[in-house]
N, C-alpha and C positions, 0 to 999 in steps of 0.2 A: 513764657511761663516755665519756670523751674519744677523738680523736683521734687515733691519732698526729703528726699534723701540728700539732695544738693543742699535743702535746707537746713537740713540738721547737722550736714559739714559744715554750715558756714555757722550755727550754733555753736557747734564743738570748737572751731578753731578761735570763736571770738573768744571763750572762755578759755583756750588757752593762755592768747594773744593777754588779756587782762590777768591771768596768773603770774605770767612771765613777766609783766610788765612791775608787776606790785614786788616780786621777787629780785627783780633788779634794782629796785631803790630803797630794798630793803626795807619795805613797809608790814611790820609785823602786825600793828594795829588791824587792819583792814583783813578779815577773815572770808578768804572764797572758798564755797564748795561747788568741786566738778559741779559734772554734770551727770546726772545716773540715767539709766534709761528710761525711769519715770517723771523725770524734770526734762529731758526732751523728747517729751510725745507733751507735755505740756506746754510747754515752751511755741511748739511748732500748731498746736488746737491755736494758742492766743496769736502766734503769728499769721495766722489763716484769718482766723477773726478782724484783726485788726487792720489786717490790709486791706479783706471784703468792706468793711468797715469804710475808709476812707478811698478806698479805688472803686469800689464796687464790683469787682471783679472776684475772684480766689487767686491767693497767689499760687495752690499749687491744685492738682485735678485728683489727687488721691481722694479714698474715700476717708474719713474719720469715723472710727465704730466707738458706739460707745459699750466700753466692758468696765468691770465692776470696777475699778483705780481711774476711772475718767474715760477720757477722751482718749484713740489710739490710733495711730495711722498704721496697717496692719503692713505696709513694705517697711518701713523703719524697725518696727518691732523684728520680725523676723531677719533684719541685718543685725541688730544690734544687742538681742534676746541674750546671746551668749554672756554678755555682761553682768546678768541680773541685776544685782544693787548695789553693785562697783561704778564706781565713776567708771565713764567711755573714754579711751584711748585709741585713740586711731596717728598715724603719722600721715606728715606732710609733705605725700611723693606728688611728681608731677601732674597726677590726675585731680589731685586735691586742690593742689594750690592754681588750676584753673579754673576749678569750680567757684572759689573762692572769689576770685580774681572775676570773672564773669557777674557771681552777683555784685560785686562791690560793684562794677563799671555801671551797674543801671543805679541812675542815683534814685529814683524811687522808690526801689526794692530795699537797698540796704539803709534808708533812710528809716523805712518803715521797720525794717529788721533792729535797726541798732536803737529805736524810741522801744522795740519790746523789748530787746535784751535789759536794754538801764532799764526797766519798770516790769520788768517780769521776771528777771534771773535772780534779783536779792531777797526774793522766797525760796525757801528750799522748796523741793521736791515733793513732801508733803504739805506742807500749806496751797500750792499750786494745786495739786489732789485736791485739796478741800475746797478750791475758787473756782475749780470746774464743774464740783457737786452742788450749788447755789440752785438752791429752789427754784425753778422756773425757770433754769436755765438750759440751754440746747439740752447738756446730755441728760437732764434729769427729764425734763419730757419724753427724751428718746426709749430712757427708760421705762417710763411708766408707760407706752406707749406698749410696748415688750418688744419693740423696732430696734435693729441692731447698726442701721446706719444713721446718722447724725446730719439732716437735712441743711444742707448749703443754707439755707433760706435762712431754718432756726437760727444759725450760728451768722450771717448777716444781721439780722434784727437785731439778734442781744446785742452784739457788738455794738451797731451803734447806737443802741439804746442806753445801753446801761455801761459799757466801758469806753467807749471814745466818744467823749462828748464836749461842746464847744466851753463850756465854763468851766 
């Protein structure tokens, strides 16, 4: 089991890896936006989801709190807080690019990773916000609840209920 924080590296460096890539071939057409640090506490809520989803497991053992902009994994936030609403920058020293390099090797993990990145990163940051505010979903019962952690289970159920599903 990873990280969350390993996860949100291997986030950030995807959406490098696809900046640089489109910048190379000079594709102007095709418009990416980072990553701010409220597209990766979302990013990472949907990558929890979807792996509990089809593995049945969690892919990481952080908790998820729900605060008022969604879903938050509180060691991410306080690494990455400094950012605000700047796109995240980090470079790609040796410790990075193992962590990297680790999740890529399990092909389960980064299978699951790379099916949320294409179908969760071409939201911005706030649309994401608003897909995690959904009526009846983990964090709005956690909400209404007045419960500030975001029950593994809730977020198992929606998932495969209502976003990974066979049709």
């Amino acid at each position: 089991m990873e990280s969350a924080l390993n996860i949100a590296i291997w986030f950030l460096f995807k959406n490098r890896a696809e900046e640089r890539e489109h910048e190379a071939v000079n594709d102007d057409y095709e418009v990416y936006e980072g990553i701010t640090h409220l597209k990766l506490q979302k990013l990472l809520y949907n990558a929890q989801g979807v792996f509990f989803a089809i593995q049945g497991v969690p892919l990481f053992e952080e908790n998820i709190e729900a605060w008022q902009h969604g879903p938050v994994i509180r060691e991410v936030y306080d690494v990455y807080k400094m950012y605000g609403k700047n796109n995240i920058n980090i470079t790609l020293n040796e410790e990075n690019r193992r962590i990297v390099e680790r999740i890529e090797a399990d092909t389960t993990v980064s299978q699951i990773l790379n099916i949320v990145y294409e179908n969760f990163a071409i939201y911005t940051a706030w649309q994401l916000r608003e897909l995690s505010h959904r009526e009846n979903g983990p964090w709005d019962k956690t909400m209404k609840k007045g419960e500030k952690i975001i029950d593994n289970e809730l977020i198992r159920d929606y998932f495969e209920k209502e976003v990974v599903t066979d049709g």
